[in-house]
Structures are given as structure tokens and as C-alpha cells.
C-alpha positions, 0 to 999 in steps of 0.5 A, a space after each residue: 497526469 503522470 503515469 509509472 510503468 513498471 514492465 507491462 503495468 501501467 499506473 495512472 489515475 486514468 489507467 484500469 485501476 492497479 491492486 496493491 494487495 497481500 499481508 500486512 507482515 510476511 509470516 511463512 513462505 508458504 502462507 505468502 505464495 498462498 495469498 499471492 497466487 491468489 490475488 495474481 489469479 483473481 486479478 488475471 481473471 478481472 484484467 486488472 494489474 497486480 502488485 503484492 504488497 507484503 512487509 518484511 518488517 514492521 518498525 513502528 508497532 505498539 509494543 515491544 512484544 509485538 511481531 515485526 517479522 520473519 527476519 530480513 533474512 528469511 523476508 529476502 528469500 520469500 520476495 526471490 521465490 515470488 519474483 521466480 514467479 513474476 509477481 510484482 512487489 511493493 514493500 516499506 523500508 524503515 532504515 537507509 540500510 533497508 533499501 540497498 539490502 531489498 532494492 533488487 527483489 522489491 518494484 516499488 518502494 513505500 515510504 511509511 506514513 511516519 517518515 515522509 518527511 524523513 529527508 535521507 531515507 527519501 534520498 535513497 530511495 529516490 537514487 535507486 531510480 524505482 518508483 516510490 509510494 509515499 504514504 501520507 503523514 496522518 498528520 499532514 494535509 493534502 497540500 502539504 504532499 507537495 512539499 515531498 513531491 519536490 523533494 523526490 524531484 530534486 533528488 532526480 526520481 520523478 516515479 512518485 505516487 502519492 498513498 491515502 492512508 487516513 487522518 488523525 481524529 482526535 484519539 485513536 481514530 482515523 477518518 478519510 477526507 474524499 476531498 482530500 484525495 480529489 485535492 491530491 490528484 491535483 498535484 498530477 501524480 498517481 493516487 493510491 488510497 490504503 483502504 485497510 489502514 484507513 480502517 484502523 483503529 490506532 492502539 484500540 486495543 491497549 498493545 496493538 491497532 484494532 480495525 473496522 475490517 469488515 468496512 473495507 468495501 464501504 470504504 474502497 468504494 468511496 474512495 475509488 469512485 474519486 478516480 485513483 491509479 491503484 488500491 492498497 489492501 491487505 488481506 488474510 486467510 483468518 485476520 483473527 490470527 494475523 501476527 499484526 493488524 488483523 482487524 482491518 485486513 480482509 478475509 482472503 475467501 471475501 477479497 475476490 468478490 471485494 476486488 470485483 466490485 471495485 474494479 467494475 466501479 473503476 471502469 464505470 468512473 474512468 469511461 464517464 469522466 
């Protein structure tokens, strides 16, 4: 199985398991560092690595109306205020100039479920030599991730995890295949499941994703009990006035108890297995 380390973190599926927390969508600086130090602080307290996880844009929403983001200007700035404060960062790039303009402020880049196949946006990504999180396609199985991870190596990055984001079920609904995950782990490298995407409910509202946001521990407890190297949540101070997909994201005054009992299932799964 392989293993990324990024400074002191160590991610693995045999590793204590890796948050990837945060918003869906940077908003304000002050609302970013606010959800950020808490998570950092809750995670400290249960000895479990950290990576905050925020969006700068979002490229592929429901309506042309709808929020992609502060701009790529104000995004950069409030990565470099956190990175002052040693947090770590992951962040999705939808266009090749993305990566060359945020590569220095972010430690992980995610490829979004839409385009990992896409071939010259992988390629950059993999030249930067970061590690990669790969969102599996809602329309892809889980051999076909295979496809991709060679393709990364014949790029020369071999730093690639492998993301769980949900299956396509007929119309706007997504279903989680756990044998599916187990299927992935085979292929040796890192496993993320993106509990708060999973949980969406794709164009359930007419203009935008609605969500099954209070499942979310349901949820992150199935897949963690399959032995996974980290879990993606969003969460956020009030989901109901989230600039996008509150439904799904997790109430920050509930993320610490959620967060607990994921980590004590984690520690129970990887010292029996």
C-alpha cells in the first residue's frame, strides 16, 4: 500500500485516518480562518492529521447565477494567511492556468469528479510533483480508476489518492457503493471517501444540489469502517446560508462530536485488521 507524506502527515489506508475538512467555497477571510482553526483544534485534540479543504472556485454549479467565489485574487490571499499559520491545504483546479496560479499556497491538488479523465489538466497537475486527489467520476466504476492512476504515472507523479465521491442512480441521486471502495483499495493507493458530496442530492432543488446533510455520520461511519487513508467533509457555521451546497455540509457546532466518533472507529478498524 502506498503512503504520501506531506511535512509531519502521514496519509495511508493503514495510517490514523487524515481529515480533509473546511468549506465547499471560500466566502470571507474571516469566515475561512474561523472554520479552519477550529477544525486544526479539534483535530489536535484527537491526534488526527488535518488538511483544510476549501474551493476558490466552483466551475461546475447549476446556474449561471449562482456563487463560484470570492475571485481568484482574494482566494489566494486568504490560502497565504492560512498557510502563515501552518495549516495544510487542499483545493480543486478546474482550468491548467489554475494550477501554475495556486500551486505554491495549496498541498494537495484535487482533480474534480467531472474531469479526471481530463488528460492535460492531469498533466499538469502531475508535473507540479504534489500529491493529487482524484475524484472519482459518478460515472466511472471503481476499476476503471486504474485507467487514471496510470495515467498520472506516466506523467512521473506517483502521490495519488484515489476520492469516493458517490455513484450516479438514475436522476438526481447518488448511492455509495462500500464494495466499491474495498474494490479500490486493491489498486494500493490512498483512499479518501467524500462523505458530504455523496450525500448530495444533484439538482434537487431546480437552480442548485440539494443534500441529506444530517446523514453525514451515517455515512462516514460506513465507509470508514472499510479502512480508508483520510475523509473529505465540509462543514459550516449555518449550512442553511452556505453560498453553495449547504444541505450536505455539517454544522461546525456538530463537526467535533462527528469527527470524534469517526476517529475512534478508525482506531478500532486498523488495530483489529
Amino acid at each position: 500500500m502506498k503512503s504520501i507524506k506531506i511535512d509531519e502527515i502521514e496519509i495511508s489506508n493503514e495510517s490514523k485516518i487524515c481529515f480533509f475538512a473546511g468549506l465547499n467555497i471560500l466566502e470571507t477571510s474571516e469566515l475561512a480562518k474561523e472554520v479552519a482553526f477550529n477544525l486544526k483544534g479539534i483535530a489536535e485534540k484527537l491526534g488526527n492529521p488535518f488538511v483544510f479543504k476549501a474551493s476558490f472556485d466552483k466551475a461546475n454549479r447549476s446556474s449561471v447565477n449562482s456563487y463560484r467565489g470570492p475571485g481568484l485574487d482574494n482566494a489566494l490571499e486568504i490560502f497565504k494567511e492560512l498557510k502563515k499559520e501552518n495549516i495544510k491545504i487542499i483545493s480543486d483546479v478546474h482550468e491548467i492556468n489554475h494550477i501554475s496560479l495556486f500551486q505554491d499556497c495549496i498541498d494537495i491538488i484535487q482533480i474534480p469528479a467531472f474531469l479526471c479523465r481530463q488528460t492535460d489538466l492531469i498533466k499538469e497537475a502531475c508535473q507540479t510533483d504534489k500529491p493529487i486527489n482524484i475524484k472519482k467520476g459518478q460515472f466511472l466504476s471503481p476499476d476503471q480508476m486504474k485507467n487514471i492512476i496510470e495515467k498520472c504515472s506516466q506523467f512521473g507523479n506517483e502521490k495519488i489518492m484515489l476520492c469516493e465521491r458517490g455513484t450516479s442512480f438514475g436522476y438526481n441521486n447518488l448511492v455509495v457503493d462500500m464494495l466499491g471502495i474495498s474494490d479500490m483499495k486493491k489498486l494500493g493507493n490512498p483512499i479518501v471517501f467524500d462523505v458530504t458530496h455523496s450525500l448530495q442530492i444533484p439538482g434537487g432543488q431546480g437552480t442548485a444540489a440539494s443534500g441529506r446533510g444530517d446523514q453525514a455520520l451515517d455515512l462516514a461511519l460506513s465507509g470508514v469502517a472499510q479502512g480508508i487513508a483520510a475523509l473529505f467533509i465540509e462543514t459550516h457555521p449555518s449550512p442553511k446560508d452556505a453560498k453553495c451546497d449547504g444541505p450536505s455540509a455539517t454544522k461546525l457546532s456538530e463537526i467535533g462530536s462527528i469527527l470524534n466518533k469517526i476517529s475512534q472507529l478508525d482506531s478500532f478498524v486498523k488495530s483489529n485488521r
